[in-house]
DSSP file (Angstrom, degrees, kcal/mol; ACC not computed):
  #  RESIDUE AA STRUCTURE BP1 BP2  ACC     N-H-->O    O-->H-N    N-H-->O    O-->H-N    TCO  KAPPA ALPHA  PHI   PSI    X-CA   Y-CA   Z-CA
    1    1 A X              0   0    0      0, 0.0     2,-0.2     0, 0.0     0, 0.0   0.000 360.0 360.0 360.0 134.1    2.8   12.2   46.0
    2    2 A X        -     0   0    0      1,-0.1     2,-0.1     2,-0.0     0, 0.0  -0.562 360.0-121.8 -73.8 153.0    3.0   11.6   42.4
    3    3 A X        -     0   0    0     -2,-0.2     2,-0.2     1,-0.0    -1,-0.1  -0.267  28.2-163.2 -94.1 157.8    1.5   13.4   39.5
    4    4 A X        -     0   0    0     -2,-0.1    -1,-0.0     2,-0.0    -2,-0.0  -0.897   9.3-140.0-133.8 100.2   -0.8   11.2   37.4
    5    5 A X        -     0   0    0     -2,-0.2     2,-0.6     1,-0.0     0, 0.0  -0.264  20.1-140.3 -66.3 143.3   -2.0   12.2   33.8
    6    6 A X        +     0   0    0      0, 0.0     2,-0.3     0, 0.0    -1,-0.0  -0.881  26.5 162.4 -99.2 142.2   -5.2   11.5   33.0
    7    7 A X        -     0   0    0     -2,-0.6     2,-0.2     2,-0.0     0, 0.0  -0.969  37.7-105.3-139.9 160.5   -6.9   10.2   29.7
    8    8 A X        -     0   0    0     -2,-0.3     2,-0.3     2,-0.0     0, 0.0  -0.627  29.5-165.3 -91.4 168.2  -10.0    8.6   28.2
    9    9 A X        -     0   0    0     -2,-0.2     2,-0.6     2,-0.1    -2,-0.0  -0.994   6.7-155.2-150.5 116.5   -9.7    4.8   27.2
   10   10 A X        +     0   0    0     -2,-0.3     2,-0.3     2,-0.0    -2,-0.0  -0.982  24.4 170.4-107.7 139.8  -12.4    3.2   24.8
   11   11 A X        -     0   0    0     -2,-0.6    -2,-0.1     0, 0.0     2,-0.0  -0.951  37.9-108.8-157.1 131.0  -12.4   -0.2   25.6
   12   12 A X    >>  -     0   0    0     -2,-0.3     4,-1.3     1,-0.1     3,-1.2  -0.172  36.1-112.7 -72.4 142.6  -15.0   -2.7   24.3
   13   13 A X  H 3> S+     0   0    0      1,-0.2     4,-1.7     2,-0.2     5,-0.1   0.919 110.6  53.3 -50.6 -34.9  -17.5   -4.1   27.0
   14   14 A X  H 34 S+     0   0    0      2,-0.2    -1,-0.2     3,-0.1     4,-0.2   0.842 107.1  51.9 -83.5 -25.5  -16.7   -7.6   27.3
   15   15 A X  H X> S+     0   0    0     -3,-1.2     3,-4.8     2,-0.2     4,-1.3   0.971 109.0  60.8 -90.7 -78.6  -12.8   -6.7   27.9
   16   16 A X  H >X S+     0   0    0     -4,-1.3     4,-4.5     1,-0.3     3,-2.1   0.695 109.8  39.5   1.3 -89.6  -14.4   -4.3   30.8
   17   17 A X  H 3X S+     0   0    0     -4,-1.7     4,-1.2     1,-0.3    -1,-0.3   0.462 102.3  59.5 -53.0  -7.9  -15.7   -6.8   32.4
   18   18 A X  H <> S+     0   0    0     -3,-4.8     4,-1.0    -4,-0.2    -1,-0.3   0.636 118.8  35.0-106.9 -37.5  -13.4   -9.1   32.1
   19   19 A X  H <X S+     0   0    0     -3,-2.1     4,-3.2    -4,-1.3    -2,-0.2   0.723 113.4  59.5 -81.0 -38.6  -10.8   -6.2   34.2
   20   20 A X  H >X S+     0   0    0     -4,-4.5     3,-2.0    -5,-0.4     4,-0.6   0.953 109.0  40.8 -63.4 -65.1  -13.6   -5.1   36.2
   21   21 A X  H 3X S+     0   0    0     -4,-1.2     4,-0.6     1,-0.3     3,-0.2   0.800 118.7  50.6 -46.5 -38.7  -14.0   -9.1   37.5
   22   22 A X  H >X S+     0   0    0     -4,-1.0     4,-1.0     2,-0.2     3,-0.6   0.848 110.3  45.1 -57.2 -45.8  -10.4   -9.3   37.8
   23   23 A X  H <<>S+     0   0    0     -4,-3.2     5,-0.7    -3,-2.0    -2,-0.2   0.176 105.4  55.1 -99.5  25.8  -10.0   -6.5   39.6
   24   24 A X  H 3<5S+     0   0    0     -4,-0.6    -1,-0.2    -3,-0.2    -2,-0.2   0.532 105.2  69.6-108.4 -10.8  -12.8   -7.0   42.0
   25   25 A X  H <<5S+     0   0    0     -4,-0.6    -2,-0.2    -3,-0.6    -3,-0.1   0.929 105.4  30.8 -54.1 -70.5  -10.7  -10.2   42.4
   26   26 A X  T  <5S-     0   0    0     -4,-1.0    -1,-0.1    -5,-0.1    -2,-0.1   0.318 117.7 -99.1 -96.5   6.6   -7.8   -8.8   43.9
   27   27 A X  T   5S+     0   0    0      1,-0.3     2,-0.2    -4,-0.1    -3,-0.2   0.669  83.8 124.5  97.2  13.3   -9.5   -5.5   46.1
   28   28 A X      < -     0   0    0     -5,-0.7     2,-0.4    -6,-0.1    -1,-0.3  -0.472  61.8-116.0 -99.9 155.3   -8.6   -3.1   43.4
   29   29 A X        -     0   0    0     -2,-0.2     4,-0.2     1,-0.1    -5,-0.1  -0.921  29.2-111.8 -99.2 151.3  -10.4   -0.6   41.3
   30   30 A X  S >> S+     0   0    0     -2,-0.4     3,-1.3     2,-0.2     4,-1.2   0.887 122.6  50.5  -7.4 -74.4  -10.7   -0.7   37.6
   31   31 A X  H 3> S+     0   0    0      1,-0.2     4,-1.9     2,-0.1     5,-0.3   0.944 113.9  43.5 -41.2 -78.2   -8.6    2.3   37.3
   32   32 A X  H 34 S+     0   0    0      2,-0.2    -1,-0.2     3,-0.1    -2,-0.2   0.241 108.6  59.0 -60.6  18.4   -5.6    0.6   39.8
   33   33 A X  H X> S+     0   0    0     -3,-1.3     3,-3.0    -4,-0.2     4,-0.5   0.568 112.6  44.5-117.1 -90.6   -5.8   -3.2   37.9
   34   34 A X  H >X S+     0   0    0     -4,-1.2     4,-3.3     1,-0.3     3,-2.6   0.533 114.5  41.1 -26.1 -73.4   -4.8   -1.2   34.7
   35   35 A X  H 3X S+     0   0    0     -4,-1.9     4,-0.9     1,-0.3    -1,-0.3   0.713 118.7  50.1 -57.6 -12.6   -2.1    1.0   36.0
   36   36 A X  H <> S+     0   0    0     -3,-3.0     4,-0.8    -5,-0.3    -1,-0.3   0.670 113.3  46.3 -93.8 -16.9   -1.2   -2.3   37.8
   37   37 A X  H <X S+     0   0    0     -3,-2.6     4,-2.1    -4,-0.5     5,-0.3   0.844 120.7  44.6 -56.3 -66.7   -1.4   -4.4   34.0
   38   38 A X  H >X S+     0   0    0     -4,-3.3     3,-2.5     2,-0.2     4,-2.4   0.972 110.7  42.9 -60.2 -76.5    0.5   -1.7   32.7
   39   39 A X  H 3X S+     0   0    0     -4,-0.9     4,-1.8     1,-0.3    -1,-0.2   0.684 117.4  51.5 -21.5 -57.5    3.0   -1.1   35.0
   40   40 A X  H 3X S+     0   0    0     -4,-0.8     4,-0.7     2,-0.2    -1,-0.3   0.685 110.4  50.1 -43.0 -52.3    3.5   -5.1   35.2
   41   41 A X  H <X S+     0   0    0     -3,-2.5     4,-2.1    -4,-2.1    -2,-0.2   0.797 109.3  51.8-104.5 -37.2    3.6   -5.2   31.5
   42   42 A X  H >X S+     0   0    0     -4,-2.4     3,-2.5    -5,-0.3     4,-0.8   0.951 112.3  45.4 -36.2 -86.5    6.6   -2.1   31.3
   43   43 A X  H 3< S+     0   0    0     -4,-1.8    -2,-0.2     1,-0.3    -1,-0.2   0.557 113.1  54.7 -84.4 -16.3    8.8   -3.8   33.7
   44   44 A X  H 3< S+     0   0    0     -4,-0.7    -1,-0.3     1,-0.2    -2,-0.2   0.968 111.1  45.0 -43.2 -59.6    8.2   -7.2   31.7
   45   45 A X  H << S-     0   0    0     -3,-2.5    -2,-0.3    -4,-2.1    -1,-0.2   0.501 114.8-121.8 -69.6 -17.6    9.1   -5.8   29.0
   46   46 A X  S  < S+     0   0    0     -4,-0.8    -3,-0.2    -5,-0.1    -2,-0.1   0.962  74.9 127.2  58.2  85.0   12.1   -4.1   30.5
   47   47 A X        +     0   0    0      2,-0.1     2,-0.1     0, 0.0    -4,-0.1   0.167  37.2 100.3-137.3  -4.3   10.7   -1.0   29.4
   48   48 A X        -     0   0    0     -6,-0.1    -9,-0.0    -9,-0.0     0, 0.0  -0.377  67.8-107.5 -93.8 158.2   10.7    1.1   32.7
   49   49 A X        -     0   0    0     -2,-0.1     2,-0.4     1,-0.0    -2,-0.1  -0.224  33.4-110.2 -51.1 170.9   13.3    3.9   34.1
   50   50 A X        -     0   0    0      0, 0.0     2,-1.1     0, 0.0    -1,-0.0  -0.968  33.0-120.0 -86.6 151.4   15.2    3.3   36.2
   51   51 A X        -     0   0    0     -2,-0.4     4,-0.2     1,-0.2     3,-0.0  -0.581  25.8-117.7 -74.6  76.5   14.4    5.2   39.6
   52   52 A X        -     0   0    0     -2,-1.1     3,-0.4     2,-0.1     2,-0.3   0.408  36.4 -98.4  38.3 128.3   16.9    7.5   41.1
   53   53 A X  S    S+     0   0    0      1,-0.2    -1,-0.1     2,-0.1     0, 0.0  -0.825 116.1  28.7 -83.2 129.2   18.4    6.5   44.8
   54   54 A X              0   0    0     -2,-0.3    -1,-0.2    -3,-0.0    -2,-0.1  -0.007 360.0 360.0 119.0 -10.8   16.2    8.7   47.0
   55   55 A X              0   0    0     -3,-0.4    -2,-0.1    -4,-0.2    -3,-0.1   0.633 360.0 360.0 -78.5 360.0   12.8    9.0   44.9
């Protein structure tokens, strides 16, 4: 399993809600529609690693 750092995030209410509904959308939690925004928004960007054959 991979390690996950943790952090706080202040984020204005209306934007909250606006991820929370989204991600109530798609079966997700709050937490996993971020890392799934983010993640999404790396690889957009062509900003990600690339992985290693065999991780």
């Amino acid at each position: 399993m991979s390690k996950k750092k943790s952090f706080v995030l202040r984020i204005d209410p209306e934007t909250f809600e606006s991820i929370e509904k989204w991600a109530a959308d798609e079966f997700r939690s709050v937490n996993g529609q971020l890392e799934w925004m983010i993640h999404k928004s790396l690889k957009d960007a062509k900003r990600l690693k690339k992985r290693k054959t065999g991780e």
